[in-house]
SEVEX-707075 format. One record per residue: x, y, z of N, C-alpha, C in turn. Coordinates in steps of 0.1 Angstrom, whole numbers, padded with zeros to 4 digits, always signed. Each point is the difference from the previous one (the first is absolute). Last residue first. Example, Ala and Ser with C-alpha at 12.3 -4.5 7.8 and 13.67 -1.06 7.14 Angstrom:
2
+0128-0022+0071+0009+0011+0000-0008+0011+0008/+0003-0057-0001-0009+0012+0000+0009+0012+0000/
This chain:
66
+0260+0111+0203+0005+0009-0004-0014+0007-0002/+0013-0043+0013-0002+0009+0011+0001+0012-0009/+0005-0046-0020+0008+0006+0007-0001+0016+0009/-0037-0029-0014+0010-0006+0006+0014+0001+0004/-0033+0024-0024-0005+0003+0009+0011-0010+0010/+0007+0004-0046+0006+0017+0010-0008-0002+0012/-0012-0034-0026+0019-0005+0000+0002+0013+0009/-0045-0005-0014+0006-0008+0010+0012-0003+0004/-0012+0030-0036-0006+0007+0011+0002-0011+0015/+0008-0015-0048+0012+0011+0005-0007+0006+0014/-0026-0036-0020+0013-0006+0006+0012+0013+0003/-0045+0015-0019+0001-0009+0020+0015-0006+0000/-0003+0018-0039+0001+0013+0007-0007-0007+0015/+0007-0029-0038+0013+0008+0003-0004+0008+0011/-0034-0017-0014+0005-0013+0002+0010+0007+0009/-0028+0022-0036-0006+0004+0018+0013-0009+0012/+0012-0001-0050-0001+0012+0007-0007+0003+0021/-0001-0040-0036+0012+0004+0010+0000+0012+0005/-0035-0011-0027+0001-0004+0015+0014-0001+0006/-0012+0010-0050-0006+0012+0017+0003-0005+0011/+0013-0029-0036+0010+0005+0001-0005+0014+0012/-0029-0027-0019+0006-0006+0015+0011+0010+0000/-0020+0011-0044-0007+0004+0011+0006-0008+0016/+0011-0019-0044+0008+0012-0001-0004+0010+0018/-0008-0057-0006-0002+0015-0009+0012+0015+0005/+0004-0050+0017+0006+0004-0011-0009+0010-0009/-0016-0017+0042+0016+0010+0001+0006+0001-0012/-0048-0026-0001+0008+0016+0005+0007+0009+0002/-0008-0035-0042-0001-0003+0016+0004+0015+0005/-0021+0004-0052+0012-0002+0007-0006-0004+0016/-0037-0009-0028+0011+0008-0002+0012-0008+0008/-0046-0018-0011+0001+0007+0010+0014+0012+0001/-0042-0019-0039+0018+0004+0006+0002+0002+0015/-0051-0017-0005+0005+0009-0005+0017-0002+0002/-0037-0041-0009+0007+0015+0013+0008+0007-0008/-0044-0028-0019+0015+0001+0001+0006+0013+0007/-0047-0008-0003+0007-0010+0005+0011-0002+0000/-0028+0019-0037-0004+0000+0016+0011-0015+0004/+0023+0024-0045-0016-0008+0006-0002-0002+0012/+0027+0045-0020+0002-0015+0003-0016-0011+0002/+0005+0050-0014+0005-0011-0013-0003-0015+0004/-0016+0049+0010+0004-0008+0009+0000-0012-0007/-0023+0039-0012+0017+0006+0000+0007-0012+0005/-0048+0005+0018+0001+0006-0019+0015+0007+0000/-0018-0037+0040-0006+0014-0009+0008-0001-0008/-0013-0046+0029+0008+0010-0011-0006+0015-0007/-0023-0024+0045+0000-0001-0014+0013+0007-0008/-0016-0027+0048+0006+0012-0001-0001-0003-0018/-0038-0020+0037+0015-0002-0006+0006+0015-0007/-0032+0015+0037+0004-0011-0010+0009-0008-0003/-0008+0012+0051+0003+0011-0014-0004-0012-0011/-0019-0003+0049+0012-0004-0010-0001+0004-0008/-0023+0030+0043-0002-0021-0012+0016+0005-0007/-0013+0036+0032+0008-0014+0004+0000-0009-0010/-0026+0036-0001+0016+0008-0003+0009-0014+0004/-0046+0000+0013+0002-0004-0019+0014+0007+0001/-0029-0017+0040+0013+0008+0000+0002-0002-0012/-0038-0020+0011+0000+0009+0011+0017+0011+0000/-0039-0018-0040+0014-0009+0007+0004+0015+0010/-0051-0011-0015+0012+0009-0005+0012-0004+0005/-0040-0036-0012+0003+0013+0009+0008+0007-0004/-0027-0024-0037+0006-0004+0008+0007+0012+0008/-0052+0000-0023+0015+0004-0008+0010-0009+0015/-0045-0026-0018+0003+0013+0013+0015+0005-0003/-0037-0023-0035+0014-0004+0010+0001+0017+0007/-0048-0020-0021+0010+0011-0001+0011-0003+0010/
């Protein structure tokens, strides 16, 4: 009679499986995904001037004393 093997002391730790294509997912394993548009050329960077503008205006009134 084989003796069962211990319990692994942290099972939330082991290595995941391989990963299996679900059901909707055309590509074959292994091919990356589109990456899209580069950053600044989405529509969304365009948020970041906002925060951008409003330290560069808040540093410009702090520099002129106002």
């Amino acid at each position: 009679m084989a003796t069962p093997p211990p319990p692994q002391p942290f099972p939330a730790l082991q290595p995941f499986p391989p990963q299996q294509p679900g059901p909707g997912f055309h590509a074959p394993p292994g091919t990356p995904l589109d990456p899209g548009l580069p950053m600044f050329k989405r529509p969304a960077a365009l948020g970041l001037l906002i925060p951008v503008a409003w330290v560069l205006f808040m540093a410009f009134q702090a520099a002129r004393g106002s």
